[in-house]
C-alpha positions in Angstrom: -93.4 -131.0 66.6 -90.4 -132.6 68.0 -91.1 -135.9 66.6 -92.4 -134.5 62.6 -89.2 -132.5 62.7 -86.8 -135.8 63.2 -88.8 -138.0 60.5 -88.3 -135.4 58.0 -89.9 -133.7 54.5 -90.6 -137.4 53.7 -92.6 -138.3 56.4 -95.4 -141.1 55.2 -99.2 -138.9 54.1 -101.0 -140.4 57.3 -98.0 -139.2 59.9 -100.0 -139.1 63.4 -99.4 -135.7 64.3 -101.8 -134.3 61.4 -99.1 -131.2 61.3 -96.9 -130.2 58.6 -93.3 -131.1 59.3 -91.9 -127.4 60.4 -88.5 -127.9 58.4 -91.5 -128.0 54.8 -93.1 -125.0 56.1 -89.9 -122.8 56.7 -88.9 -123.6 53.2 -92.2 -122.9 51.4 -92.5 -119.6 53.2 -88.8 -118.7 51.5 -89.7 -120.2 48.6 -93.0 -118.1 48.5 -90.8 -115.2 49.2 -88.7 -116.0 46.1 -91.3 -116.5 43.6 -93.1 -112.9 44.7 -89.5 -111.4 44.4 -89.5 -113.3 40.7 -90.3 -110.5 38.6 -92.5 -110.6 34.9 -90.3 -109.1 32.7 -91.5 -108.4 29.1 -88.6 -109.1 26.5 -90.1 -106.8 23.3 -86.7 -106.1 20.6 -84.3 -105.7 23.8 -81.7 -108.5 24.2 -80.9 -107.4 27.6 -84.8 -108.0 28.9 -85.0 -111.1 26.7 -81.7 -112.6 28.6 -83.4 -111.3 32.1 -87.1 -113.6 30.7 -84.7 -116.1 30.4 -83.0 -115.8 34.0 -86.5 -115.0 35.7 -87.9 -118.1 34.5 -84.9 -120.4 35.2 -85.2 -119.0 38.6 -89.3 -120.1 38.7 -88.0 -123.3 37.5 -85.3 -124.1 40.1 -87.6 -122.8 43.2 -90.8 -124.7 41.6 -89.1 -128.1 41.2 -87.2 -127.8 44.6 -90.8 -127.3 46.5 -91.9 -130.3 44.6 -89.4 -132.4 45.8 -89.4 -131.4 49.2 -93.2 -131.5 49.3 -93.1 -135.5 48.8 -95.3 -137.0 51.6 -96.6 -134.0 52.9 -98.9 -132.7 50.3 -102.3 -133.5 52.4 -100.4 -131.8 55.7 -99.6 -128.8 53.1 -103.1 -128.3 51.8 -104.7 -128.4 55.7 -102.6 -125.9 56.4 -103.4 -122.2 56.8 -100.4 -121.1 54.9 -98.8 -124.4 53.4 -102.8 -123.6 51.1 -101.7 -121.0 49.8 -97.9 -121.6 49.0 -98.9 -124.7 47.0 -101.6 -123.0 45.2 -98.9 -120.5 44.5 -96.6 -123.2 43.6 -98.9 -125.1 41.2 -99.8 -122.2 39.3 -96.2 -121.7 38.5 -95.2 -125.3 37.6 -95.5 -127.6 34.5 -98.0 -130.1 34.1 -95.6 -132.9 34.7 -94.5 -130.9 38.4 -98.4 -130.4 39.0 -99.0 -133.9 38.3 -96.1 -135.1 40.9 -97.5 -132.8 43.4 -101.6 -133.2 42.3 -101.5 -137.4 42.1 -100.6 -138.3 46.0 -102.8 -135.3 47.1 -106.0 -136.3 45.2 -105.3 -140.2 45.6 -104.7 -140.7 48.5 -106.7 -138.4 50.7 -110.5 -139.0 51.5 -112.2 -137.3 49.4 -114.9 -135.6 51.9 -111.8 -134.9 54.5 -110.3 -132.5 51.4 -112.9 -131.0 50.0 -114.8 -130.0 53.6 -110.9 -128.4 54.8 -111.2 -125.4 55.1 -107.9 -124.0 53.5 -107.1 -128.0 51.4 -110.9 -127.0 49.6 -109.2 -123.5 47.7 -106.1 -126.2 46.6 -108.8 -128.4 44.8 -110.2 -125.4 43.3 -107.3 -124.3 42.0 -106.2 -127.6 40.7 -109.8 -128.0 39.0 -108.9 -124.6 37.4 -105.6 -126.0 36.3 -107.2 -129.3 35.0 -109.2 -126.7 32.4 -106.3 -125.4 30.7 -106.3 -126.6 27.3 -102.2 -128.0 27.6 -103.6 -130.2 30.7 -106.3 -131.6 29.0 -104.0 -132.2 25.5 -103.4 -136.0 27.1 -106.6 -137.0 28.9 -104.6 -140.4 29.4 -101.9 -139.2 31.4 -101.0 -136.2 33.9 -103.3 -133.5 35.5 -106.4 -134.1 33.5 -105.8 -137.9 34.2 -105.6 -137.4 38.0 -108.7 -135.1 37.8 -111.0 -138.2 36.2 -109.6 -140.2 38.7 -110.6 -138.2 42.0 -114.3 -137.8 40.1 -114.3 -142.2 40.0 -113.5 -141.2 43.4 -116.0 -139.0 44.4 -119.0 -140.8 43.0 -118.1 -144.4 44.3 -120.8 -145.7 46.8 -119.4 -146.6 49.4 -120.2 -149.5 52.1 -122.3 -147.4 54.3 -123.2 -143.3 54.4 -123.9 -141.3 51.6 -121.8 -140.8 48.1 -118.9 -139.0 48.9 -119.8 -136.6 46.1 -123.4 -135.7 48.0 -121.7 -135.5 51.2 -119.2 -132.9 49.6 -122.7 -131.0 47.9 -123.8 -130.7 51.6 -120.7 -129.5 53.3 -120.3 -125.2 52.8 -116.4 -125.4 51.5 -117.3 -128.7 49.6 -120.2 -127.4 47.3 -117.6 -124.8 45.9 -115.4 -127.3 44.6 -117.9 -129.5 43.4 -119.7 -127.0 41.8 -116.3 -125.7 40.1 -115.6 -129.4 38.9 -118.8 -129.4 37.2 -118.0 -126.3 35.5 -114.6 -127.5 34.3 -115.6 -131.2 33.0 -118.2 -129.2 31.2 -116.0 -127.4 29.3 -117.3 -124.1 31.1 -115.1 -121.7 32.3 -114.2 -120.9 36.0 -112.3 -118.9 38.5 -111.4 -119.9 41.9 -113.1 -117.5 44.5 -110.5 -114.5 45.3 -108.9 -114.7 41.8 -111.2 -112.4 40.1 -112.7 -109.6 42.2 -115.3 -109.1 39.5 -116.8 -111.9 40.0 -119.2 -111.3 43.1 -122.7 -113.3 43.3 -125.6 -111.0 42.1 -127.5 -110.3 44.9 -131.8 -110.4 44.1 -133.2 -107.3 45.3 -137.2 -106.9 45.3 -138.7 -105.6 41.6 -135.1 -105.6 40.4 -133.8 -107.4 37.0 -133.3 -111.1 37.4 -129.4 -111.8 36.3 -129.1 -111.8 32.7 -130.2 -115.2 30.5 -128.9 -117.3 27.5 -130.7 -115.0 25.7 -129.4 -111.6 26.3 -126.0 -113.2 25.8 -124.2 -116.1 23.8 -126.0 -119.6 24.8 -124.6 -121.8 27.3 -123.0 -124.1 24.8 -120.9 -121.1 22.9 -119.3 -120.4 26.0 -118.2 -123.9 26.3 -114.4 -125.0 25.3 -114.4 -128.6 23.7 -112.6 -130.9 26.5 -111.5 -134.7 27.0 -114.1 -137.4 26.0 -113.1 -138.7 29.8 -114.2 -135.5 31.2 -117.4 -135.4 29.4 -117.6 -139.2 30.8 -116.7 -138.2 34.3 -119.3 -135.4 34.5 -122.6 -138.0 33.3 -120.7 -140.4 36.3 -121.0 -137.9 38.3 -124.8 -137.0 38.0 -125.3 -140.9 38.0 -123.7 -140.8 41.4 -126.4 -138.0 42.4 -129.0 -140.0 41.4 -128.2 -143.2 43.1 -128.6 -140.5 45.9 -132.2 -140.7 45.5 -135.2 -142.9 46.1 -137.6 -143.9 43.3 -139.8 -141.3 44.0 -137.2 -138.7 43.3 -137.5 -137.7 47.5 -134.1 -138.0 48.0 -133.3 -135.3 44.9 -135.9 -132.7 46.2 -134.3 -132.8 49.6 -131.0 -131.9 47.9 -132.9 -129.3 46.0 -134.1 -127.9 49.2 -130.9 -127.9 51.1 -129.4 -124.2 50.9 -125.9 -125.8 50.4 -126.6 -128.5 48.5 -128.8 -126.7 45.8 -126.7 -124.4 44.0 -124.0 -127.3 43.1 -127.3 -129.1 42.1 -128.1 -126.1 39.3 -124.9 -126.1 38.4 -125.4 -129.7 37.5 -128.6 -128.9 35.6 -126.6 -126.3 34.0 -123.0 -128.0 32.9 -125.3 -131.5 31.8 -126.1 -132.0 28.0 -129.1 -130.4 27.4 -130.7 -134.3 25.8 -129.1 -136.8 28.0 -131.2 -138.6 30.4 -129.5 -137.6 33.7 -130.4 -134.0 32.7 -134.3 -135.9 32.5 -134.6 -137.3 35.5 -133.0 -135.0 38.1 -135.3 -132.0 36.3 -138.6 -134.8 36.4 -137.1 -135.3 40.3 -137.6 -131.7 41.2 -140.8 -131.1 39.5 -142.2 -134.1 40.5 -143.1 -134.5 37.0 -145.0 -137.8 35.8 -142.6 -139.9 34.0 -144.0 -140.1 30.9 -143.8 -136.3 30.2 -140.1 -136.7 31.0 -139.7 -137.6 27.4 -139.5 -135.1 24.3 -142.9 -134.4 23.6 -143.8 -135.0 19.7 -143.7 -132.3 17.4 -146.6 -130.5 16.9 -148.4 -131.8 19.6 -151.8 -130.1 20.2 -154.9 -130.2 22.5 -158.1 -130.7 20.2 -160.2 -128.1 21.5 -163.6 -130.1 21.7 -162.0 -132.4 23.8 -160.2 -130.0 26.4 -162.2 -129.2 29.3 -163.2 -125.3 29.6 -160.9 -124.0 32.5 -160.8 -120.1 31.9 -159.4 -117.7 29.5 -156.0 -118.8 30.2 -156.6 -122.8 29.0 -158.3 -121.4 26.3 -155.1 -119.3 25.2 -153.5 -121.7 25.8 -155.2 -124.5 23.5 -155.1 -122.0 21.0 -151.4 -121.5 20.9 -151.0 -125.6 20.7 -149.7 -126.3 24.2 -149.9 -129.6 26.5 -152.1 -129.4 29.0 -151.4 -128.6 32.8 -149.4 -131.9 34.8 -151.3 -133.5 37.6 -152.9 -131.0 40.5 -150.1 -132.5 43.1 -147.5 -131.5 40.1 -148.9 -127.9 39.8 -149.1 -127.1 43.3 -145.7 -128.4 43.6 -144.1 -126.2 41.0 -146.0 -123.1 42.4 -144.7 -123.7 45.7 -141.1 -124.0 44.5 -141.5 -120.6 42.8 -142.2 -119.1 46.0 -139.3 -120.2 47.9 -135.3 -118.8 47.9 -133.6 -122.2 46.5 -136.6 -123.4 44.7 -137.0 -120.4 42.3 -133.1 -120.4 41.7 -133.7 -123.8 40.8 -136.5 -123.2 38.5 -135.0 -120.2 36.4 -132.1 -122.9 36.4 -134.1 -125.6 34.0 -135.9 -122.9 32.0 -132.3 -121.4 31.0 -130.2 -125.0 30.8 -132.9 -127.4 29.8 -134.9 -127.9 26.5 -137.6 -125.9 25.8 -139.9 -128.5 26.1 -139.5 -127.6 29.1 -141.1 -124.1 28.8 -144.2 -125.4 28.1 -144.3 -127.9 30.8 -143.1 -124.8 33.7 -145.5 -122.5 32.3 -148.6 -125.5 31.7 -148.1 -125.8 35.5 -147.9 -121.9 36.6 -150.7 -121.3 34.2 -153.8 -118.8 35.5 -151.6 -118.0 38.4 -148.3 -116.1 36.6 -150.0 -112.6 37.2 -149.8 -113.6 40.9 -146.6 -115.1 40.7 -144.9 -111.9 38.7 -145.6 -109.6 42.0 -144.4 -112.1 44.3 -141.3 -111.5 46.3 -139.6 -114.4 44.6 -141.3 -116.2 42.0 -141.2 -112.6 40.1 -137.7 -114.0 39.1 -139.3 -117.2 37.3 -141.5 -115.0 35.5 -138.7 -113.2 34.4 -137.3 -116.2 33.2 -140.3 -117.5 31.3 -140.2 -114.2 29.1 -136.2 -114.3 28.8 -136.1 -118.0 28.0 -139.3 -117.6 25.2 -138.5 -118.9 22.2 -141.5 -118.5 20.0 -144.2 -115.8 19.7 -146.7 -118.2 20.6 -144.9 -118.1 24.4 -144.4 -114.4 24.7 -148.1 -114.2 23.2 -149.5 -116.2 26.8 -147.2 -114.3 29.1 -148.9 -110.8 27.8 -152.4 -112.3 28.0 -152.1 -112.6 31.3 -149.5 -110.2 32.4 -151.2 -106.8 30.6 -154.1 -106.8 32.7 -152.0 -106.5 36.1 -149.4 -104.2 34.3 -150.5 -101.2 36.4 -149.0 -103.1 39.5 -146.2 -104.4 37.7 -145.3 -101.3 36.9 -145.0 -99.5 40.4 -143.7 -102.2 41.8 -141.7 -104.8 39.7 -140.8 -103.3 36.8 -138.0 -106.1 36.0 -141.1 -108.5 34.6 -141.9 -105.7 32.7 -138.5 -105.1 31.0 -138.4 -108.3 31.1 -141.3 -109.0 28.7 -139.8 -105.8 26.4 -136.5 -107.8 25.6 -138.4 -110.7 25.0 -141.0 -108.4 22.4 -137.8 -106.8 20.7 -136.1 -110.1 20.6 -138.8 -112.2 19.2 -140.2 -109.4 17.2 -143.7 -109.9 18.1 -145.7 -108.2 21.1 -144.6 -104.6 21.3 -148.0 -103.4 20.6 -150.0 -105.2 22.6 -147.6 -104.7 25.2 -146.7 -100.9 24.5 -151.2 -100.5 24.6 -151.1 -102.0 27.8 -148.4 -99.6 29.6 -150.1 -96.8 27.8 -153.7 -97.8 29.5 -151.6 -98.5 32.5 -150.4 -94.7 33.0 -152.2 -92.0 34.9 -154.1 -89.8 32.6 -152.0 -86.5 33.8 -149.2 -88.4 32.9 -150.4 -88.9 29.1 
């Protein structure tokens, strides 16, 4: 301590002591005092409270760019630190672009990566500096300042490097990492986000058995109106990123499914799914990669396309519906089996409700061709119940909602007592398509105990 005190606030980023310099930390904790006694003071028609906006904000100004300077060669040493974290978060949130920038650019170029993002208390600073970079005045000049420095950590991130795994994986893995990364996704998206503690509303929704799976892009705006136009160099950085992911995996798509089965690792993957163009071919493979779908039904299929009856083989009432309404037929057995397993577990069913929201709807077809003569059993299962909420929330013709009800109304009676979210489920879906309600309406009618009639 003795030694970090005599070099100084500008002691060199990679001082060995791995503290911050006291002398830094005594000033930000008076400088946090400051800013909290730094009142917001709404001017209206009186000059008196416009001249005290004025004051107040000089004041902000003054403590913000003093912190700056003294911060120079100790940002990483400020971020590690249990209160130095919170300080500069304070701090950045109350500084320009061009202060963020002098504080963000050292921090973010100059420390590894993985070390940041796995710290403990340095992982809430990158959140809140990926928050910052989606303000729309930081991303006015993707060439230069905060939305600059963002790209560049991303370059960072998804660089392979000589030996171990892509920093960006690694980070996926590590349980203060995947938060970051998953909020960067959001932001270079164009999604919003809040960094966890900001917003007290906005708690996980916890799954509960028979309850409502979490509302879809259909019961609200899609996930493109929610989105805020940003930087061609973010929308560049994000499809880097998801190339970096990739590289992650072997041919076979192994490497991808053992992401997608890590409990860490697979959320940030959904929200990869999720903040991906809907048509570009990273979105492709790592869906084709979880499925372990053939590659050649990775591609659009063709308009229109239709089994020819005489040539299908007969396979049950289902197949038959299903030839009828003009869908592809079922994937390879090691494909379905796959799928249906992945509906039955925590991580995998997130997943799948994950691609039937955020991916085409060809996609529809391909989930349900897979789940097919077995969604009955799957709707009064523990877990994949939520996928077959899904399917009915993400239908978007009545040809789809027509194959859920053929083989949902017969087990209605059981749905009913004891997962009534499919069944709510599959009302939405009647009202919203505008098709259904009948058959649907018949079925819980049949379904009710004849003193109840």
């Amino acid at each position: 301590r003795k030694q970090c005190g005599r070099k100084g606030p500008s002691s060199p980023l990679h001082m060995s002591s791995g503290r911050i310099d006291p002398d830094v930390l005594n000033f930000l904790r008076r400088a946090h005092r400051m800013l909290d006694d730094t009142k917001s003071v709404v001017a209206g028609d009186d000059p008196e409270a416009a001249a005290e906006v004025v004051r107040e904000a000089q004041m902000r100004a003054e403590v913000v760019g003093t912190v700056v300077e003294q911060l120079k060669g100790q940002e990483l040493h400020c971020a590690r630190h249990v209160f130095g974290s919170v300080a500069l978060a304070r701090v950045l949130k109350a500084a320009s672009d061009a202060q963020r920038t002098g504080v963000v650019s050292p921090l973010l170029s100059r420390g590894e990566p993985f070390a940041l993002l796995s710290d403990k208390y340095a992982s809430h600073v990158i959140e809140e500096i990926i928050a910052l970079g989606s303000r729309q005045e930081s991303m006015i000049d993707s060439e230069a300042g905060l939305a600059q420095v963002l790209v560049h950590f991303v370059d960072r991130l998804a660089q392979t490097p000589p030996a171990g795994p892509v920093p960006l994986v690694a980070c996926m893995r590590d349980r203060y990492g995947t938060h970051a990364v998953r909020a960067l996704f959001r932001v270079l998206s164009g999604r919003p986000f809040t960094p966890r503690g900001s917003d007290p509303s906005s708690k996980p929704v916890q799954r509960e058995t028979g309850s409502v799976a979490p509302p879809g892009p259909t019961d609200a705006p899609g996930p493109d109106a929610a989105r805020a136009p940003v930087p061609p160099a973010y929308a560049e950085g994000l499809l880097r990123a998801a190339d970096a992911v990739l590289s992650h995996g072997r041919a076979d798509g192994e490497g991808i499914r053992q992401l997608f089965s890590h409990t860490v690792a697979s959320p940030a993957l959904s929200e990869l799914i999720e903040s991906l163009p809907e048509m570009c071919p990273q979105s492709a493979a790592l869906i084709s990669a979880l499925l372990k779908w053939p590659a050649d039904g990775a591609r659009t299929d063709p308009p229109g396309e239709r089994i020819r009856g005489k040539d299908a083989p007969e396979v049950g009432q289902a197949d038959k519906a299903a030839r009828g309404a003009g869908l592809a037929s079922p994937p390879p057995q090691e494909t379905v089996e796959w799928v249906r397993g992945l509906a039955r577990e925590p991580t995998g069913s997130r997943a799948l409700e994950v691609v039937l929201s955020a991916a085409p709807c060809t996609w529809w077809g391909r989930i349900h061709s897979a789940l097919r003569g077995q969604i009955l059993e799957m709707a009064q299962h523990l877990l994949a119940n939520f996928v077959v909420q899904s399917l009915a929330t993400c239908a978007s013709k009545q040809r789809d909602l027509k194959l859920l009800l053929a083989e949902l109304c017969p087990g209605l009676p059981a749905l009913l007592a004891s997962r009534p979210g499919v069944v709510w489920r599959l009302a939405q879906a009647c009202a919203r398509l505008g098709g259904g309600g009948a058959v649907l309406l018949e079925a819980i009618a049949a379904a009710r105990p004849a003193t109840d009639r």
